[in-house]
N, C-alpha and C positions, 0 to 999 in steps of 0.2 A: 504494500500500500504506500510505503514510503516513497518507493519507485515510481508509481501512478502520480501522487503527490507532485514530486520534481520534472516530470517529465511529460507533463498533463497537457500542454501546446503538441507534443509529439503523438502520445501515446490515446488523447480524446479529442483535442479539437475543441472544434464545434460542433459534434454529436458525438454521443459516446453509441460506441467502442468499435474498434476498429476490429475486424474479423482476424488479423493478420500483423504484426509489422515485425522488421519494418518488409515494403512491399518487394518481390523477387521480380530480378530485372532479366536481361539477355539472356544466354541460352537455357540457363535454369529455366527460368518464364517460359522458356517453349517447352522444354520437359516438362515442367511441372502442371503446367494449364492447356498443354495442345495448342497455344497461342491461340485460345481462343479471347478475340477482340474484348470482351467484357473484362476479363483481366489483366487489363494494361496496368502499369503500375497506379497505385493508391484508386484503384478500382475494385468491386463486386468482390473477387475471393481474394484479391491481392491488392490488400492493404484497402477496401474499401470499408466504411464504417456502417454497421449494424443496428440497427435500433433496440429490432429484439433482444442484445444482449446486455441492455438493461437491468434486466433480471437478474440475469447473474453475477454482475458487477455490483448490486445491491445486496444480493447475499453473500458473497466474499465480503462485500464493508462491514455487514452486519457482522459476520459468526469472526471476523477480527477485529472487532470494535472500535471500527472508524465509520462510522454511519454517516458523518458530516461528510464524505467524500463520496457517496450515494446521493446525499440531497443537493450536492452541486451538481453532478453529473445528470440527475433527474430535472433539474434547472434550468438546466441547458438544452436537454431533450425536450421541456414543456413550451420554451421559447420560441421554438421553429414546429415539432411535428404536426401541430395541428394546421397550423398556418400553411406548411407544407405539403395536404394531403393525405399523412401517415404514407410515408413512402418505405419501401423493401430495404432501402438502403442510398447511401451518399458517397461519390466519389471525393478524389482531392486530397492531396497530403492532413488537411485538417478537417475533411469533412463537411467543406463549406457547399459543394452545389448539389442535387439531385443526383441520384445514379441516372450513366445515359440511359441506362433501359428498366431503372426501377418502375415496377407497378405500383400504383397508388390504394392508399385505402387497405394497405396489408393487415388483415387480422395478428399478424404474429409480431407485427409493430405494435399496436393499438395494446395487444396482450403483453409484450412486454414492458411495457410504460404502468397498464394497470397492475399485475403482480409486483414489480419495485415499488410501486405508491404503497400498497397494502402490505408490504412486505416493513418499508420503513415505518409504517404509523402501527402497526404490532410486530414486531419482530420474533415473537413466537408463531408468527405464520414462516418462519424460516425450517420451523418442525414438518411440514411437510412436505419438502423437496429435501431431506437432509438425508444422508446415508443412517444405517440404526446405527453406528456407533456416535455419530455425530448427536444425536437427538439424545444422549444422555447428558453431551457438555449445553451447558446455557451460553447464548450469545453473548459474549464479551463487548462489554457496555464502558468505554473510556474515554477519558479526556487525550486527546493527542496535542501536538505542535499547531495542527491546522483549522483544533474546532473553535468554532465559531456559534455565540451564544446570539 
């Protein structure tokens, strides 16, 4: 989280969270993606930014008890998604324009935005996505360097 913390122009943007970084270029990029065009760098599977994975950027803050670094990053996704359409996903090293080929209106956008809301305002809803060994520890609830009252 510290990492995320200092590297949050890199690593979030302006929508959180990046599928990928950082993004794979020349001939990797053709092995790895068949050089299919959607995955040009800081695009779709390489290196483009996620909405849905909201979610789970909120419960990593939670069960390490930085939750203030969930309600920024949720901050930042309520600023644009709606405005936006609820789109698939966002190209650009930081996330800034539309995917070229995102679809609009994605349910699995829309869903990940709503389980991180409901996730940070009880954070015992983290009990039901959590591994069983996980659900015996309580979410680590602390002040860090970054929170903000």
């Amino acid at each position: 989280m510290d990492l995320l913390e200092e590297r949050w122009e890199e690593l979030v943007g302006e929508m959180p969270l990046k599928v990928c970084y950082p993004a794979i270029e020349n001939h990797e990029w053709r092995i790895v993606t068949g050089c299919d065009p959607k995955n040009t760098r800081w695009s779709y599977h390489n290196g483009g930014s996620w909405p849905v994975l909201l979610w789970l950027l909120t419960a990593a803050c939670i069960k390490t008890g930085r939750p203030q670094i969930a309600r920024r990053a949720i901050d930042l996704a309520e600023s644009r998604l709606l405005k936006d359409s609820w789109p698939e996903y966002y190209d650009g090293k930081l996330g800034r324009y539309i995917g070229k080929q995102a679809r609009k209106y994605q349910t699995w956008s829309i869903a990940g935005y709503l389980v991180a809301k409901m996730m940070l305002e009880d954070p015992s809803h983290l009990g039901m996505i959590s591994l069983e060994e996980d659900k015996r520890i309580k979410p680590l609830m602390k002040r860090s360097t970054s929170w903000t009252c």
